[in-house]
N, C-alpha and C positions, 0 to 999 in steps of 0.2 A: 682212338685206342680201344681195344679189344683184349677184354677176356676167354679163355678158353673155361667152360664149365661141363663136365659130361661128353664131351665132343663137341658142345655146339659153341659158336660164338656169343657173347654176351655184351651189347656194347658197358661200359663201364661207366658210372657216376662218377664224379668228380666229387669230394669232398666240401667244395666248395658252392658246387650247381648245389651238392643238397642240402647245405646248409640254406642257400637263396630259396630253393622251394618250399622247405620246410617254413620259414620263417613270412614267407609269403601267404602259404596257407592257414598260417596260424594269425595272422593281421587279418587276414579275410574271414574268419570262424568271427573272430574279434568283432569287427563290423556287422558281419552277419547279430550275432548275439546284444551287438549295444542297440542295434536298430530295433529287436524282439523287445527287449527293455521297454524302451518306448512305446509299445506298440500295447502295451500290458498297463497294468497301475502302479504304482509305488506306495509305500508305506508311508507317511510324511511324520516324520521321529523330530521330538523336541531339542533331543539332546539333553543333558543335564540343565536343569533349570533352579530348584531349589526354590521356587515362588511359595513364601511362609503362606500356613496358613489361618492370619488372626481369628485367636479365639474370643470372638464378636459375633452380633446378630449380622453382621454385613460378611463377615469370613473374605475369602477368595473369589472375585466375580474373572473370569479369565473366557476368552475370544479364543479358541482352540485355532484356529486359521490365521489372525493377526497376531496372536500374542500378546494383545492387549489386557490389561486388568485393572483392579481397582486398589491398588495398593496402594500406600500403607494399609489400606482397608479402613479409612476414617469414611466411605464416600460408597455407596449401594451401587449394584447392576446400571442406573440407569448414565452413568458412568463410562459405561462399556460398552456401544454400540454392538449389537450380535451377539453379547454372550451365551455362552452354550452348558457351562458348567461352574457353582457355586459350592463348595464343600462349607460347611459353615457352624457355627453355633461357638456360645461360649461357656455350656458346661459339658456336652458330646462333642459326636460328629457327624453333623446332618449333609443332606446332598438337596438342596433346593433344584426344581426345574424351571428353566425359561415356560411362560405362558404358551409359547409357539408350539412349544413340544408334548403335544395332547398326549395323555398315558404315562408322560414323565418320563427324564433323561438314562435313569442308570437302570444298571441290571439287578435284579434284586434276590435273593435267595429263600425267602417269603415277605409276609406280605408289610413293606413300608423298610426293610431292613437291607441297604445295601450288599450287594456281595462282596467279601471278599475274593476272589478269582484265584484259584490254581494258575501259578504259569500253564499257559497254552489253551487255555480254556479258550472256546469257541464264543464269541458276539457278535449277535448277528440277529437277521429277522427270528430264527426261532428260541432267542433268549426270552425271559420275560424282563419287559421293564415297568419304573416306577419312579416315585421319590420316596428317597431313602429320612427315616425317622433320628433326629439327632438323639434319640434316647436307648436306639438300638446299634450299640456298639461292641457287645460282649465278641464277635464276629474278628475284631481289628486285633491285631500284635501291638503290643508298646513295648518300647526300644528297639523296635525294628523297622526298615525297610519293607517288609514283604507282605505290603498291603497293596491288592492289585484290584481297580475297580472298572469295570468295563462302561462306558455312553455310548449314546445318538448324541446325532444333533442336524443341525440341519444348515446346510450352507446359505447363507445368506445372499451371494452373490450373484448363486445358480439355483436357490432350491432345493437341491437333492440333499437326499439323508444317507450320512456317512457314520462310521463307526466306531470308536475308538478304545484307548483305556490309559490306565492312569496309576501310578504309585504313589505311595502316601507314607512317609517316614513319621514316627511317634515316638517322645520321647517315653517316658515314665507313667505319663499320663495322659486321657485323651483329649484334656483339655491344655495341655503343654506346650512346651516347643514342639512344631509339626510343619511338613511343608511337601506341597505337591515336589517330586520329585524330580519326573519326567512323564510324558504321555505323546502318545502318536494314538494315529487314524488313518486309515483306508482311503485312499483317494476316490476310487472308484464307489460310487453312488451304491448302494447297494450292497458292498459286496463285505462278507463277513470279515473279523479280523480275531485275532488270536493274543488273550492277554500277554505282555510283556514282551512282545516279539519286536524286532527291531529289524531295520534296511539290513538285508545283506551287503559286506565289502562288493565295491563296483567289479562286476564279473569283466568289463572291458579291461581294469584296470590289472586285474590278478594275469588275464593274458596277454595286456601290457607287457609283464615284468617278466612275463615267461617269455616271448620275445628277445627284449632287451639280453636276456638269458643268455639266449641260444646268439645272437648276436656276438657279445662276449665272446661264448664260447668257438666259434667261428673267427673272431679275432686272434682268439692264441692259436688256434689249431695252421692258422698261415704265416703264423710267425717260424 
């Protein structure tokens, strides 16, 4: 079948072929793009966790990679094989660092005082890091969520020094009800990460559902 356009012939799409092309190329973008994924690093995101964190000279000893810790908190680091971050004390809020970690784990905003982190704030090699003073708290929100702390640490498995961050809910007071949050890290060795930022929805899956879509829509359109 033939259209006439201007004088010339045009052969004509079927509604159908273009629904199968379209849907074809957009599987293959798909592909294309989930294979780039991999090819990249990912963020590796806790997810909501809620791990308290007792106010005791032992606090939270937590394994950022296994998930491991030392809770109820009756029981110190050596508890933990590989841990990488200890928020701690039972009248502040200190950030002890593993001995491994020369210079000390967190990011500091002067000298011994944790930072609290703006979303999006930068951590990475050109942060300054340290361990943070359980006496230097004036920094932190209480009854809020919106305490953002950036680490190193160092994988145990491989070596390499990755980067991460961390939120910290506070009731009333700093020595209150409180409990890590959630925290992610930078897969890739090296390479900086961005407080509070979290995995993007799976890009295969969002062209998934645009697929699936147009699919549908090709369904009714042959009816």
């Amino acid at each position: 079948m033939q259209e006439s356009r201007g004088g010339s012939a045009v052969a004509a799409t079927s509604p159908t072929r273009w629904f199968t092309r379209t849907a074809v190329a957009l599987a293959t973008g798909a592909g294309l793009m989930l294979a780039a994924s991999h090819a990249h690093a990912v963020i590796v995101y806790s997810g909501t966790v809620n791990l308290t964190i007792p106010a005791t000279t032992n606090g939270l000893y937590l394994n950022v990679v296994t998930g491991a810790t030392n809770l109820p908190g009756s029981t110190g680091g050596a508890t933990v094989p590989g841990w990488d971050i200890n928020p701690w004390s039972s009248s502040g809020l200190g950030f002890f660092s593993p001995s491994s970690m020369v210079g000390g784990s967190y990011v500091l905003s002067s000298a011994s005082t944790t930072a609290n982190l703006a979303p999006g704030a930068s951590i990475g090699g050109s942060s300054t890091f340290g361990t943070g003073s359980s006496f230097n708290t004036s920094q932190w929100l209480l009854n809020s969520s919106n305490n953002l702390f950036g680490f190193r640490f160092t994988d145990e498995n491989t070596g390499s020094l990755h980067y991460g961050w961390g939120r910290i809910s506070l009731s009333s007071t700093i020595a209150g009800s409180r409990a890590l949050v959630e925290y992610a890290y930078e897969s890739t060795p090296g390479l900086a990460i961005q407080a509070g930022v979290v995995p993007e929805p799976s890009t295969f899956a969002m062209l998934g559902l645009g697929v699936a879509g147009l699919l549908a829509a090709r369904r009714r359109f042959a009816r």
